[in-house]
VEXDODO-148828 format. One line per field, with one value per residue (C-alpha): residue in one letter; x, y, z. Coordinates in nm, 2 decimals, always signed. Each point is the difference from the previous one (the first is absolute). Layout:
N
rest = (A|...)
c1 = (X|...)
c2 = (Y|...)
c3 = (Z|...)
***
This chain:
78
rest = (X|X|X|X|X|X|X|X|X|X|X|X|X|X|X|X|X|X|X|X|X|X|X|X|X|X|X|X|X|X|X|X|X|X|X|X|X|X|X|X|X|X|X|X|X|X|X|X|X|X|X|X|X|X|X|X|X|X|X|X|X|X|X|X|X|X|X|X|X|X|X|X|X|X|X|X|X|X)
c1 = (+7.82|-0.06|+0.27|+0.24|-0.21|+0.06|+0.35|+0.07|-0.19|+0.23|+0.30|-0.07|-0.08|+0.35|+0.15|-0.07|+0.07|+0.35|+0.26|+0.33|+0.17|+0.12|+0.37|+0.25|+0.20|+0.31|+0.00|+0.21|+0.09|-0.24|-0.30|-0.15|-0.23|-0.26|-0.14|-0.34|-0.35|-0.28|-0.16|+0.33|+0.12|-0.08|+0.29|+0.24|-0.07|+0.11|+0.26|+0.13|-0.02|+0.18|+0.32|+0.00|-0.06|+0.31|+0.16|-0.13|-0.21|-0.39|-0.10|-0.20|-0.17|+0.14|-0.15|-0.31|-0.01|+0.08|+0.30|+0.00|-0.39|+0.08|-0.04|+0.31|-0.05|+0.36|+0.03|+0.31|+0.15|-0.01)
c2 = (+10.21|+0.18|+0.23|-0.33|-0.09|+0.30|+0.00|-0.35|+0.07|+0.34|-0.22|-0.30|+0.32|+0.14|-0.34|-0.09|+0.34|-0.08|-0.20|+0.05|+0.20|-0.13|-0.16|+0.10|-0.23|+0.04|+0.42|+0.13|+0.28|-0.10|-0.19|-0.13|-0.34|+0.00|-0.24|+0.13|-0.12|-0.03|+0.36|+0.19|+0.01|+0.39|+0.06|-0.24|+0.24|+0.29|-0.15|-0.09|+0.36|+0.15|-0.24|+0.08|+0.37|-0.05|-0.08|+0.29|-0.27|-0.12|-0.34|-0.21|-0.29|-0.27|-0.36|-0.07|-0.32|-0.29|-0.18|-0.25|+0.10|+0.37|+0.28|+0.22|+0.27|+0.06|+0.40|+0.13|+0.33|+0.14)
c3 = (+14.30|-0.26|-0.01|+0.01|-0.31|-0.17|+0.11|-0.14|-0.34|-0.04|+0.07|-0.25|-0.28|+0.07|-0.02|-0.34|-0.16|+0.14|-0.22|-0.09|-0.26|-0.28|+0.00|-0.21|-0.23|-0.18|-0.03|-0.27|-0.17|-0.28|+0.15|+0.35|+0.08|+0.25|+0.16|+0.17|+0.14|-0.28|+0.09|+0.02|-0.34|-0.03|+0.35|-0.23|-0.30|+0.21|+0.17|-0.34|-0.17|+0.35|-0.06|-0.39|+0.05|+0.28|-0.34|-0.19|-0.22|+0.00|+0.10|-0.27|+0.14|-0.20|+0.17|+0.27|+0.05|+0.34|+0.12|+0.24|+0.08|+0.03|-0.25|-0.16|-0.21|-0.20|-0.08|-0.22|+0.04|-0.37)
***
């Protein structure tokens, strides 16, 4: 029994470290919206500079803000 218990607390830990990644919105050759969980605006950030670097530019985060309940960040490729 209290191996299950163990078990069970383990699993519920895992659970809520797990969400998913941000979504990309509208990527062009000079910016890239996000729309991410609250705690996950760092992975947008990085997503971000990996499509401008793709365009040999640096992503500037431009906007943090929600839309429809969720939160965007807007980044421009400069």
């Amino acid at each position: 029994m209290r191996t299950a218990s163990a078990l069970t607390v383990a699993l519920l830990a895992l659970a809520g470290c797990s969400s998913a990644p941000p979504k990309a919105l509208t990527p062009t050759p000079t910016g890239i919206s996000y729309i991410y969980e609250g705690d996950q605006l760092e992975t947008a950030t990085d997503a971000a500079t990996r499509h401008c670097a793709s365009q040999g530019r640096a992503a500037q985060l431009r906007h943090v803000g929600k839309q429809d309940g969720q939160h965007v960040a807007v980044f421009s490729c400069d």
